[in-house]
C-alpha positions as CSV (number, residue, x, y, z in Angstrom):
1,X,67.2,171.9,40.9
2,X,64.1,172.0,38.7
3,X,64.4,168.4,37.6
4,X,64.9,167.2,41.2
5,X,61.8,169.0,43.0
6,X,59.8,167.9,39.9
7,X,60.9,164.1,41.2
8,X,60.4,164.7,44.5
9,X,57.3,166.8,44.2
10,X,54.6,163.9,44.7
11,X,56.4,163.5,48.6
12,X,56.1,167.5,49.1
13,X,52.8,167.8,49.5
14,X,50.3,169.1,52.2
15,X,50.0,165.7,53.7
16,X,49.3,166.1,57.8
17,X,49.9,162.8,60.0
18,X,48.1,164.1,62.8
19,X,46.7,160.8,63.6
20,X,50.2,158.9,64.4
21,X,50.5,158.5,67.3
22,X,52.6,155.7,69.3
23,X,51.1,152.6,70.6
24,X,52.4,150.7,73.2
25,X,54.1,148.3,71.1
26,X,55.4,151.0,69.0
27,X,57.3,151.8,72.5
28,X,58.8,148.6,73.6
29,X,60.1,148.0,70.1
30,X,62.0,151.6,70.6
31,X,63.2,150.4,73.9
32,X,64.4,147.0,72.1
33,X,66.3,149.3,69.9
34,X,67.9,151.6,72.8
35,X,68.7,148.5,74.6
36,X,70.8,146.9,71.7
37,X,72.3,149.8,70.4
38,X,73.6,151.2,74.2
39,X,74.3,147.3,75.2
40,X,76.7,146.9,72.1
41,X,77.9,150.1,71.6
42,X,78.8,151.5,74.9
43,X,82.0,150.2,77.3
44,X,79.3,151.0,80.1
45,X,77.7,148.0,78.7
46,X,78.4,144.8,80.7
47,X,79.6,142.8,78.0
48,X,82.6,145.1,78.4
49,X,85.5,144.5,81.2
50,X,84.9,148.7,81.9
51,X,84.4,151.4,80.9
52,X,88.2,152.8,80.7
53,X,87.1,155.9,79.0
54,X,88.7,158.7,81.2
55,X,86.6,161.9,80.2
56,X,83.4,159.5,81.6
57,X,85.8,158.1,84.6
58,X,86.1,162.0,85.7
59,X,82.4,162.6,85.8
60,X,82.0,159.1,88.0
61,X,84.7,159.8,90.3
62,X,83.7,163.2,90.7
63,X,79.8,161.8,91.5
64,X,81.5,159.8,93.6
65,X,83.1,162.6,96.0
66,X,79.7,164.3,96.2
67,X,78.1,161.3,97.2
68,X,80.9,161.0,100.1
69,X,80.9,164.8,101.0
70,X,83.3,166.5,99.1
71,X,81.7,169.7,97.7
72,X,81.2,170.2,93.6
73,X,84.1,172.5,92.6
74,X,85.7,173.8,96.2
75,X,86.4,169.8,97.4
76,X,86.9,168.2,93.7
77,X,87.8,170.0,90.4
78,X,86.0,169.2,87.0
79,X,84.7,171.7,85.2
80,X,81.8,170.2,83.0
81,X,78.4,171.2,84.4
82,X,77.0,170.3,88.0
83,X,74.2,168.5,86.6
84,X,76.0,165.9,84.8
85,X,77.8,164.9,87.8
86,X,74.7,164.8,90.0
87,X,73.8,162.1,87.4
88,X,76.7,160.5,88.0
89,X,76.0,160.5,91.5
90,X,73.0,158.6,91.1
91,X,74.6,156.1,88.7
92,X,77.2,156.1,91.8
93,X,74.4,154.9,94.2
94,X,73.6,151.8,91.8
95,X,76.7,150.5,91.4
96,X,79.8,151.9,93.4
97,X,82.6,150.3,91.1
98,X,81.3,149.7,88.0
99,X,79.3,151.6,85.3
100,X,76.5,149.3,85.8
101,X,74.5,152.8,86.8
102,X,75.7,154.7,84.0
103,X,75.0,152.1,81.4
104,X,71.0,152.2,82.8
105,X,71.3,156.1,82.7
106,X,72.3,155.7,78.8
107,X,69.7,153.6,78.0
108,X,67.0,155.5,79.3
109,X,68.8,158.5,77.4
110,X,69.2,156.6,74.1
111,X,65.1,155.4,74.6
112,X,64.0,158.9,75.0
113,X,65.4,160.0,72.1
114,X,64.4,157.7,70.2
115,X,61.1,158.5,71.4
116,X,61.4,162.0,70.2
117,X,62.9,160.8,66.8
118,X,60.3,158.9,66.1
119,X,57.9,161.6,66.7
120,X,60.1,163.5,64.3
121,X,59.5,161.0,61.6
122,X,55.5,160.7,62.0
123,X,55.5,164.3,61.4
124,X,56.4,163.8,57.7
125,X,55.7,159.7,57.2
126,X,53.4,157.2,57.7
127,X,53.8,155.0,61.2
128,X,55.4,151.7,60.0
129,X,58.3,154.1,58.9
130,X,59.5,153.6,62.5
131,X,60.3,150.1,62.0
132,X,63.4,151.6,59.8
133,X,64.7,153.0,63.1
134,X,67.9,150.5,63.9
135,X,69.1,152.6,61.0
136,X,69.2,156.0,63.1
137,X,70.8,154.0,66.0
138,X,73.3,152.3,63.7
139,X,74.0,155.4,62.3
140,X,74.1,157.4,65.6
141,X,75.3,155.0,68.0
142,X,78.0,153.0,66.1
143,X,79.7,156.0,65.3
144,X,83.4,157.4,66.4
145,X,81.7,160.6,67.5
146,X,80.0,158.3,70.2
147,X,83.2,158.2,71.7
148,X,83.0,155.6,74.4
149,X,79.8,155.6,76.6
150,X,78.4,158.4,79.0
151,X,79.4,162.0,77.8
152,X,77.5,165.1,78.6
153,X,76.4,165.2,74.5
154,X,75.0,162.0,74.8
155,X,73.2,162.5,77.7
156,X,71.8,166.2,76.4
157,X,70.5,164.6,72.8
158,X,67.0,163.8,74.3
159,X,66.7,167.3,75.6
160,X,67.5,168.6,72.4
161,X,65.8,166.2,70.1
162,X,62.6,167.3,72.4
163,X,63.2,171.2,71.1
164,X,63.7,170.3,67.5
165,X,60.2,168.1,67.7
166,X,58.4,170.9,69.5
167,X,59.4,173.7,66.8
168,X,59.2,171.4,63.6
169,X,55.5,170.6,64.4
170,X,55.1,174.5,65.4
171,X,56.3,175.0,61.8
172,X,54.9,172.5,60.3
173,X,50.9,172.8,61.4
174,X,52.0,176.9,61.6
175,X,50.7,177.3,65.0
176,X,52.4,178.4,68.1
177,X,53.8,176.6,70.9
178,X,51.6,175.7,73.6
179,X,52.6,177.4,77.4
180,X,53.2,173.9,78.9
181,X,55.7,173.5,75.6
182,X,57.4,176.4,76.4
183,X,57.9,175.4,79.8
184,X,59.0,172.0,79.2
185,X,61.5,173.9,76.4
186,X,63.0,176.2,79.3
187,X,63.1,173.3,81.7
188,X,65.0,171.1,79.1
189,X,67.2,174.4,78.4
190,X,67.9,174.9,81.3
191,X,69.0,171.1,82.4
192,X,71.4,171.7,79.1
193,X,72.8,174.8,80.5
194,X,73.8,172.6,84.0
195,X,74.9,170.2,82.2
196,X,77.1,171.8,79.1
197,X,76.6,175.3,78.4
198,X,78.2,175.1,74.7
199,X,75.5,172.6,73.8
200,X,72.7,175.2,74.1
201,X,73.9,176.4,70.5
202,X,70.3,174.5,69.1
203,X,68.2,176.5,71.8
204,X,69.9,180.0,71.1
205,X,68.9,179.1,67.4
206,X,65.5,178.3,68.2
207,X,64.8,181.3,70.5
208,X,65.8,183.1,67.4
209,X,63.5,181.8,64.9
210,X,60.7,181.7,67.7
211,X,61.2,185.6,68.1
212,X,61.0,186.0,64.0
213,X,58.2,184.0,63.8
214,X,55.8,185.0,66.6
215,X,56.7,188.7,65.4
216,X,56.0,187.8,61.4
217,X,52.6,186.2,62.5
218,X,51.4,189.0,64.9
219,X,51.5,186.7,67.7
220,X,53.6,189.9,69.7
221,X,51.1,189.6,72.5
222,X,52.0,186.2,73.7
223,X,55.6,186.6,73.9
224,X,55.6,187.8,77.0
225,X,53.8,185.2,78.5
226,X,55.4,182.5,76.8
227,X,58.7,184.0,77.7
228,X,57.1,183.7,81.2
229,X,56.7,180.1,81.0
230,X,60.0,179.6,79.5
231,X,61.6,181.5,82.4
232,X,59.9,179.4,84.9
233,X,61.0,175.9,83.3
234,X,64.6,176.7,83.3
235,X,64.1,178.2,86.8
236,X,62.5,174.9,87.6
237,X,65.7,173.0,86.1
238,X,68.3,175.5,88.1
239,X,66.7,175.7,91.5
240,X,68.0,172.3,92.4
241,X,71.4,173.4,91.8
242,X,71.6,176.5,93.5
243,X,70.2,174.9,96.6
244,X,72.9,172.8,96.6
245,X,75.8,175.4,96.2
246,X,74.3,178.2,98.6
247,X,73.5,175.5,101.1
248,X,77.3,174.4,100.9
249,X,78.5,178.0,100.4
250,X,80.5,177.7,97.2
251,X,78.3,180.0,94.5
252,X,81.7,181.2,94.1
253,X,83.3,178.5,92.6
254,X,80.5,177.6,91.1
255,X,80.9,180.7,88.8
256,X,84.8,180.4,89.2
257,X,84.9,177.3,87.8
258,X,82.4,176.0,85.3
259,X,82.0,179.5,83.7
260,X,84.8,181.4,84.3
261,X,87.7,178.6,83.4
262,X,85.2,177.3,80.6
263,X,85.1,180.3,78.8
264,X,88.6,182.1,79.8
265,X,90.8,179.5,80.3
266,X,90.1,176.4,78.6
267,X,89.3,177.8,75.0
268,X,92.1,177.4,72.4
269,X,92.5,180.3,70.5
270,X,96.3,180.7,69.2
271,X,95.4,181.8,65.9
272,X,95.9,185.4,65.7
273,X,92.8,188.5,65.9
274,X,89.8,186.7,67.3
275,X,87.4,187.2,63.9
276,X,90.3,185.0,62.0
277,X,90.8,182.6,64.9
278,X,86.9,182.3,65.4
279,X,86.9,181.1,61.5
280,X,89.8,178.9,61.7
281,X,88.5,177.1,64.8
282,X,85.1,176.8,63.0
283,X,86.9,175.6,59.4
284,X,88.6,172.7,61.6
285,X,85.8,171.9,63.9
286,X,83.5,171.2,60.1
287,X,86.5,168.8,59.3
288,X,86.3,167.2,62.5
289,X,82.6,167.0,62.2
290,X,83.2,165.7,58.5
291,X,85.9,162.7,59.4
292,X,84.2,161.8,62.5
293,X,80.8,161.9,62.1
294,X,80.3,161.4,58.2
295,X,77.4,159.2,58.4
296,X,75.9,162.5,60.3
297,X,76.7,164.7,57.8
298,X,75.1,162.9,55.3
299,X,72.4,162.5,57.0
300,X,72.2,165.9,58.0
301,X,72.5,167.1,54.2
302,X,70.0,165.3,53.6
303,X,67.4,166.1,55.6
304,X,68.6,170.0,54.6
305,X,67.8,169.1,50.9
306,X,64.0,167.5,52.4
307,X,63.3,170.7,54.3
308,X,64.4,173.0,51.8
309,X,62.2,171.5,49.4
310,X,59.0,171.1,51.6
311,X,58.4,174.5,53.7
312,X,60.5,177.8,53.9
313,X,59.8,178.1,57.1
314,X,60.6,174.2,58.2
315,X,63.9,175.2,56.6
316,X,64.6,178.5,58.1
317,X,63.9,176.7,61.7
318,X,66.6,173.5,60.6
319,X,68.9,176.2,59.3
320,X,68.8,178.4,62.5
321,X,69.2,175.6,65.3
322,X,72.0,173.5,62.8
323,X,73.9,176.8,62.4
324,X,74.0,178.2,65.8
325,X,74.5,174.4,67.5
326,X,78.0,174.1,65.1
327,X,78.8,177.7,66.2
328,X,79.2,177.2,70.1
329,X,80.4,173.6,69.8
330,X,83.3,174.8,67.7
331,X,84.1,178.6,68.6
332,X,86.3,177.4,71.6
333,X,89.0,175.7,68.8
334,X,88.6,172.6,70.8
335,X,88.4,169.3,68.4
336,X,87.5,166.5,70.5
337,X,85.7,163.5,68.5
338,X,82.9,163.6,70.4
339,X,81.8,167.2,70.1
340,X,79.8,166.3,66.9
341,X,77.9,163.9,68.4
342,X,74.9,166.4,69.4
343,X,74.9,167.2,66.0
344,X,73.1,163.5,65.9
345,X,69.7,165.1,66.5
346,X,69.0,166.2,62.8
347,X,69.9,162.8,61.8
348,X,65.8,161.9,61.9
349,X,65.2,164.4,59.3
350,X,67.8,162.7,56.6
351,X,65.9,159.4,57.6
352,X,62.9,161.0,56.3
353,X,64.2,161.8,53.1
354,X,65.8,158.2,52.4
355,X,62.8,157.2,53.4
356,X,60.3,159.0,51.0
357,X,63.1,158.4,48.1
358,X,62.8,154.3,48.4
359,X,59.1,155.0,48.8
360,X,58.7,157.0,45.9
361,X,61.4,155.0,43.6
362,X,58.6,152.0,44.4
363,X,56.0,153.7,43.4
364,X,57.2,154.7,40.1
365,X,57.5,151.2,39.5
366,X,54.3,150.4,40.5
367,X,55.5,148.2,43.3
368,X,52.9,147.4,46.4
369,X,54.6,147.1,49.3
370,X,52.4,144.6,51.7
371,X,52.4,143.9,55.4
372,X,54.4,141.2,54.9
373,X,57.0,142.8,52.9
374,X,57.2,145.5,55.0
375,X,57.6,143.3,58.2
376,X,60.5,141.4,56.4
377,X,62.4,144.0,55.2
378,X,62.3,145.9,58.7
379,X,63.3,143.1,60.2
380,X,66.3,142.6,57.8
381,X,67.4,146.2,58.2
382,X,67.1,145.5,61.9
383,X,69.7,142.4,61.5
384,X,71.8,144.6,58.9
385,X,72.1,147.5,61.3
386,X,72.9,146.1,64.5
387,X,75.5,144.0,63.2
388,X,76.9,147.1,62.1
389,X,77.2,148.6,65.0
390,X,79.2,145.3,66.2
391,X,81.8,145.3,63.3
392,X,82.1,149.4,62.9
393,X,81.8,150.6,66.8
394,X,85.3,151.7,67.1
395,X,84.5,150.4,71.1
396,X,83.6,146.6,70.6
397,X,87.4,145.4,70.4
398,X,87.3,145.7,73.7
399,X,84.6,143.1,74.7
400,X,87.0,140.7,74.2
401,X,89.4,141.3,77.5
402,X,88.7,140.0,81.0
403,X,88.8,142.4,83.7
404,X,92.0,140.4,84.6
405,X,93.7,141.9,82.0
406,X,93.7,145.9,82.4
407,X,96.0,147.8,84.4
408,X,93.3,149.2,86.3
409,X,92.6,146.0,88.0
410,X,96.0,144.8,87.7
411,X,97.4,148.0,90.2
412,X,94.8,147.8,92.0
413,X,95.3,144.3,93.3
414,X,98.8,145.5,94.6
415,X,97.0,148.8,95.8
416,X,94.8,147.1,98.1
417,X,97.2,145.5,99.9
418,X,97.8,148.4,101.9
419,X,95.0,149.6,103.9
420,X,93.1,152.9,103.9
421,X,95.9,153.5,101.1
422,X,95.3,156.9,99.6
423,X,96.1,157.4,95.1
424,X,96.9,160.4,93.1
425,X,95.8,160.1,88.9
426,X,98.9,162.7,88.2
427,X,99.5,164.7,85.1
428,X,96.3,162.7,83.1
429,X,92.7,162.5,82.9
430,X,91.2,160.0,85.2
431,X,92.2,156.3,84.1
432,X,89.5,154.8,86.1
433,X,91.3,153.8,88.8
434,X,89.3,155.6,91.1
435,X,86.6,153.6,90.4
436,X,87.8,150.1,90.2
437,X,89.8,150.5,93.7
438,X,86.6,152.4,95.0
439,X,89.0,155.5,96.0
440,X,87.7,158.9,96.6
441,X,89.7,161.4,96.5
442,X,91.2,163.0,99.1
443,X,92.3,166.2,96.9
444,X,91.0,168.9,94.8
445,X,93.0,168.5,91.7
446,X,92.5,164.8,91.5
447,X,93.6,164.3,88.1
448,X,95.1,166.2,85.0
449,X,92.7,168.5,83.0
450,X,93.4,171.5,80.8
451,X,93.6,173.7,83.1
452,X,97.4,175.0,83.2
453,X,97.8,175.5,86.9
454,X,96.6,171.9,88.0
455,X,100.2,170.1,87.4
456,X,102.0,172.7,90.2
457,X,99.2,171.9,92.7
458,X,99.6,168.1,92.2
459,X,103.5,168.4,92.4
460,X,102.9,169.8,96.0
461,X,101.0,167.0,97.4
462,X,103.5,164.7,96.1
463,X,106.3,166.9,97.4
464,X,105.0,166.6,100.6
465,X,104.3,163.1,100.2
466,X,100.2,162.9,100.8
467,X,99.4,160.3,99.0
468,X,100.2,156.6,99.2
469,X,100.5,155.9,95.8
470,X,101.0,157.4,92.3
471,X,100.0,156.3,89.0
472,X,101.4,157.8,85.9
473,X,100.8,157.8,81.9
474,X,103.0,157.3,79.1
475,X,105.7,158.4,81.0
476,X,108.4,157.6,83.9
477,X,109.2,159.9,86.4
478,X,111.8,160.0,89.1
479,X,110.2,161.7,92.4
480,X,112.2,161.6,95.5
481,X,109.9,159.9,97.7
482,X,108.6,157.4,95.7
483,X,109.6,154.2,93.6
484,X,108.1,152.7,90.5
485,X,107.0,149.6,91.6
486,X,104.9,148.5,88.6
487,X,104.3,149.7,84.7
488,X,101.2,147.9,82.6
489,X,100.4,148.8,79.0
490,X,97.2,148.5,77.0
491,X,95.8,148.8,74.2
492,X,92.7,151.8,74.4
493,X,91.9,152.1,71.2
494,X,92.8,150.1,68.0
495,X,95.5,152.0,67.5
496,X,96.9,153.7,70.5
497,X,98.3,152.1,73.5
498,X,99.1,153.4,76.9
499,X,101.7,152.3,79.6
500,X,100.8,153.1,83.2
501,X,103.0,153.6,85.7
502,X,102.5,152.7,89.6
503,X,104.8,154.4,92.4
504,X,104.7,153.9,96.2
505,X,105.8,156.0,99.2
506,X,109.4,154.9,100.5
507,X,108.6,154.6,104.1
């Protein structure tokens, strides 16, 4: 350890780059790079058919219903946070059968956090690092923990990557955080907490090490009143949707559903006491984080080694929001790929340390690097990373098909033919054949989740034969008043396939 802080010494000094600061061109190049990476990467994108990913075709579908008067929770069941569907009720208004909304929505998401990144980066490197950035997009955004386009974590990364900027420069320049910071920290909180509660792991861990240090610095005296301003900023964030649940008189599922079911019902915890299942689920979810994220990981260990090395008190920040970020996102025993991807916002902090390692493995060899070399060799890493993201995207296969081609347009061709016609999504997560057919659903549980008491409530609407048509995954069923009348299978993933199965009412 001696030898390697002796190397990396030179890079750990007192520097300050308080004078970077982004220029308009520095801007539109980090829009360039969200553009690219969202257009490539996500099946929102339109060089893809559709987005076919059903977690993301439950939040449109459910956007959907709001925007044609079904109520959040009491008229449609989902039970991710209200906000996120609100977006999706905007990306709704854009385009009503397609994720043409979505995909703009991502982008601006993708842009803003690389906006924050960057920021990030200046704190601890000259500007022209931020021509390196296609790597953290590459890395971030060509990954299997992206999933497929438009989840809650990728939508919350800004908000986050906003916190972990605010309190590294606190740490950094040791100075508090400004009142308009703290309110722009509760307001982003808060937007989290509407959005996915488990994600607010990062600002749990920063309220912590905010309360330390204000106490260690004898700041006591302005807790109160930043505690004020953060108060206000999350109220600012949650007054929007209680309007909208008193005004349509459903607080109570409100509460019923998001919180209640999130935290009671759909945790998995079938390991025994709950200390020894709390440290299994916590063992498997760093595996999962491991497999499916590595590149993140790396990163991530990275950056840990650069903080440790430059400031105590940089490092007892990264430690704090890193450790209680993997506790709720992994607590529940849930494993889903994706889950790791808000983990992505510490990536910039591993940049920084590959960064000052070329840099300072070109300086010990006495090697200048020019304008023009600098120029070139961004530009190279720019080519290098986004044709990564084509060839290691686990989504790209996909650009390949015509719409013509998936069962979603395939049913719905026959689907159409009968007017008004009503469709049930039974026993499986939204296939997206809400949204291609344009469909909104006519009943609560509109689709399979993991709630155990959904399947008995669709078996009564089929029982009493409400809806015109039912389409089915991976498996054929015989109900008595319907007949299969069409079965489609694709390929979702490189190595999955599903067959879908279409049933009509026998008139």
């Amino acid at each position: 350890m001696k030898k390697l802080r002796t190397f990396f010494k030179p890079l750990h000094n007192d520097i300050l780059y308080e004078k970077n600061k982004l220029s308009i061109y520095n801007i539109i190049f980090l829009l360039v790079i969200s553009f690219a990476a969202i257009t490539v990467c996500s099946k929102s994108s339109p060089l893809y058919p559709m987005n076919n990913w059903d977690d993301a075709n439950c939040f449109f579908t459910v956007g959907k219903s709001i925007m044609n008067g079904r109520t959040l929770y009491r008229d449609i069941f989902e039970q991710k946070g209200p906000l996120l569907y609100f977006i999706y009720s905007f990306a709704y208004l854009i385009s009503e059968a397609s994720f043409l909304g979505v995909y703009f929505i991502e982008i601006a998401s993708c842009f803003m956090f690389m906006i924050f990144s960057a920021k990030i980066i200046m704190l601890f490197c000259e500007k022209r690092a931020i021509y390196y950035l296609p790597v953290i997009a590459a890395v971030i955004f060509g990954s299997a923990a992206f999933e497929q386009g438009g989840s809650a974590e990728e939508l919350c990364l800004p908000l986050i990557a906003c916190g972990l900027y605010f309190g590294l420069k606190a740490a950094l320049y040791r100075k508090r955080l400004s009142y308009f910071q703290w309110f722009v920290t509760g307001a982003f909180s808060g937007m989290v907490l509407w959005i996915k509660f488990s994600l607010l792991g990062f600002y749990i861990g920063m309220g912590v090490f905010m309360l330390v240090y204000y106490f260690r610095n004898r700041w006591s005296k302005k807790i109160l009143p930043s505690l004020f301003f953060l108060i206000a900023g999350e109220a600012a964030a949650s007054l929007p949707v209680m309007i909208y649940f008193i005004m349509n008189d459903s607080v109570r599922y409100l509460f019923e559903v998001y919180f209640y079911c999130n935290i009671f019902v759909y945790p998995v915890n079938d390991s025994g006491s709950g200390i020894i299942s709390l440290i299994l689920n916590l063992n498997n979810g760093f595996g999962s984080f491991v497999w499916n994220f590595s590149a993140c990981f790396l990163f991530m260990a990275l950056g840990t080694v650069y903080i440790f090395m430059r400031s105590k008190l940089l490092f007892a920040y990264y430690l704090s929001t890193s450790i209680f970020s993997f506790l709720l996102l992994y607590a529940g025993g849930r494993m889903y790929t994706y889950y790791s991807f808000i983990l992505a916002v510490f990536v910039p902090m591993g940049f920084v340390m590959l960064y000052k390692t070329v840099q300072l493995l070109a300086e010990k060899k006495k090697k200048v690097l020019s304008r023009a070399i600098i120029y070139f060799s961004a530009a190279a890493v720019s080519v290098i990373s986004f044709s990564f993201m084509v060839f290691i995207s686990p989504n790209t296969y996909m650009i390949s098909y015509a719409k013509e081609e998936l069962p979603q347009y395939k049913f719905n061709d026959i689907i159409s033919q009968t007017e008004d016609a009503s469709v049930l999504n039974y026993k499986f997560l939204d296939g997206g054949f809400y949204t291609v057919g344009r469909n909104v659903p006519e009943w609560r549980f509109f689709c399979g989740l993991n709630i155990p008491y959904l399947v008995s409530e669709q078996d009564k609407y089929i029982a009493e034969g409400k809806t015109d048509y039912i389409i089915a995954c991976n498996k054929k069923y015989d109900f008595d008043r319907y007949e299969c009348i069409s079965s489609e299978s694709f390929e979702s993933r490189k190595d999955s396939f599903n067959t879908y199965y279409l049933y009509k009412k026998i008139k």
